[in-house]
N, C-alpha and C positions, 0 to 999 in steps of 0.2 A: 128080708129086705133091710130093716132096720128096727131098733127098738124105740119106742117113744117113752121117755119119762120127763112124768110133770114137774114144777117146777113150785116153788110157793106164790109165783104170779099167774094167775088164772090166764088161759092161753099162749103162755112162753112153755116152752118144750123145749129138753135137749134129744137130740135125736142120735142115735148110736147106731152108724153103720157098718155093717160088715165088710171087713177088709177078705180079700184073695188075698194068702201071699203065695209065692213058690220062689224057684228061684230067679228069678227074673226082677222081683220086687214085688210091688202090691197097686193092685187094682181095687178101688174105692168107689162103689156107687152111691151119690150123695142126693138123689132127686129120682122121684120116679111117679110120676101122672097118677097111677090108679093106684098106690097104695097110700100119696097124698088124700087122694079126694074120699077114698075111705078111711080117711082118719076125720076129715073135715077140715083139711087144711087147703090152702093156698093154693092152685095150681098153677095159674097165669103169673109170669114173673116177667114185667116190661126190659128190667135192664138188670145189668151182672155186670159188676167192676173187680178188679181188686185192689188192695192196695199193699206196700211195701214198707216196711215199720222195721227201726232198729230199736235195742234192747233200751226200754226206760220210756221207750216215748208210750205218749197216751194221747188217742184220738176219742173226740166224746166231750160230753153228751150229745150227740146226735138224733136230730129224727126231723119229719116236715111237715106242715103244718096241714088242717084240712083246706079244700077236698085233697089236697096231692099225698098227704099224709097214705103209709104202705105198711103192708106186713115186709118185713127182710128176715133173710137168712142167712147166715156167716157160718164160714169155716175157715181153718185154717189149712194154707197146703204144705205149709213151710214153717219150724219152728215151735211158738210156744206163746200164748196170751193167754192173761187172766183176764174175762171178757165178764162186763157189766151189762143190768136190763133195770131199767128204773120205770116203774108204772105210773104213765102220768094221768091215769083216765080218775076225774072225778067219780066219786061215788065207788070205785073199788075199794073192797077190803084190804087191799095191798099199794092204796095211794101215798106216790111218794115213796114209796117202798124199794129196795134193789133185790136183785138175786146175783149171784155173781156163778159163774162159771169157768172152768178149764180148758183151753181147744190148742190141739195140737196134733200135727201131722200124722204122731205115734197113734193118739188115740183114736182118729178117725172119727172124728163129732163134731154134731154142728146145733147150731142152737136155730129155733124157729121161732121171733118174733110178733107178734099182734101190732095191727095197727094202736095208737098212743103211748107209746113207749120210748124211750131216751134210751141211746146207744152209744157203749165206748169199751175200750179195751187200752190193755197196758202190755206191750211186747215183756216178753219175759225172757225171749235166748236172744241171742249175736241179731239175727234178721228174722220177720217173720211174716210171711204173706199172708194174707185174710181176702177173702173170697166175698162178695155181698152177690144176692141176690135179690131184688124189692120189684114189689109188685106195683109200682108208677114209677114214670119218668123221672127224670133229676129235674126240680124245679124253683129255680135262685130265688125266687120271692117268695116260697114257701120252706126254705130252707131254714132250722130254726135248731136252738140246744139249750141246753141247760152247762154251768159251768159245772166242769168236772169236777171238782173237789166240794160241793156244796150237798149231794147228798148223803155224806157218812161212807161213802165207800173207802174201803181202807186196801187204797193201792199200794200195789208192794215195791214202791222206790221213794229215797227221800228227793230225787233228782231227776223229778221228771219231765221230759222234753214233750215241749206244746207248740202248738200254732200261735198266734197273733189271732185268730179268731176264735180257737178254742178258749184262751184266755178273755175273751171280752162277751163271752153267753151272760143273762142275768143268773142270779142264786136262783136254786129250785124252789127257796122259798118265796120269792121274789117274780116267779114266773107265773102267768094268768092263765090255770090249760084251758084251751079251746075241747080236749076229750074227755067224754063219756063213757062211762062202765054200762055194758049191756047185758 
């Protein structure tokens, strides 16, 4: 079905699925109920977007505040990012900490999330679509980040295209987490 390997943030996983190819292309299964809930993951996912990113931009830090705060999942269908996971839960060994990751259409990977953690990625080719899946609704007044360049990640553009909100998250150090390491 898939491989799960861990990550140096206690509950973030990258998940390596196996591609079909022949010659038709390639069929990629990215979710699958009972080999989820035997790993001890996630299986309820309220909502699933994507989005569409050209090469340089960076969306992030990302994530929403409790109760609405979710585990998510991302992949990429299209493309190429270097995708960040920033541990915000007090009292983790890895607080404040990143892991950074690869995902791209070739590779057929996706990363699995915990709830308290800060989300973002940097398009790496021409266009590159990213896939979310999270397990709660979208919810504007629990909508919440950390400013992208504030935790030492070392994104790979000097020229990178942001939002107006992305740009205006407080520093990570500057931020008060509401999560807990359990």
């Amino acid at each position: 079905m898939f491989e799960l390997k861990s990550s140096k943030i206690d509950g973030c996983f990258e998940l390596q699925s196996k591609a079909f190819k022949d010659i038709r292309g390639k069929f990629v299964k990215v979710f699958h109920e009972q080999a989820f809930a035997a790993q001890g993951l996630e299986t309820v996912f309220a909502e699933e977007y994507y989005s569409v990113s050209y090469k340089n931009v960076i969306r992030g830090l990302h994530f929403q505040l409790p109760p609405m705060d979710h585990v998510k999942m991302v992949y990429c269908v299209e493309g190429e990012v270097l995708d960040a996971v920033v541990d915000l839960r007090r009292g983790s060994p890895t607080y404040r900490q990143y892991v950074l990751f690869e995902l791209s259409s070739t590779k057929a990977n996706s990363i699995y999330i915990p709830k308290g953690m800060a989300h973002g990625f940097c398009a790496l080719s021409d266009r590159a679509i990213m896939v979310y899946k999270v397990s709660t609704v979208y919810s504007p007044e629990h909508d919440a980040g950390v400013l992208w360049n504030s935790a030492g990640i070392p994104w790979p553009t000097t020229q990178a295209i942001l939002s107006a909100r992305d740009q205006s998250f407080p520093r990570l150090e500057n931020f008060e987490s509401p999560f807990n390491y359990e």
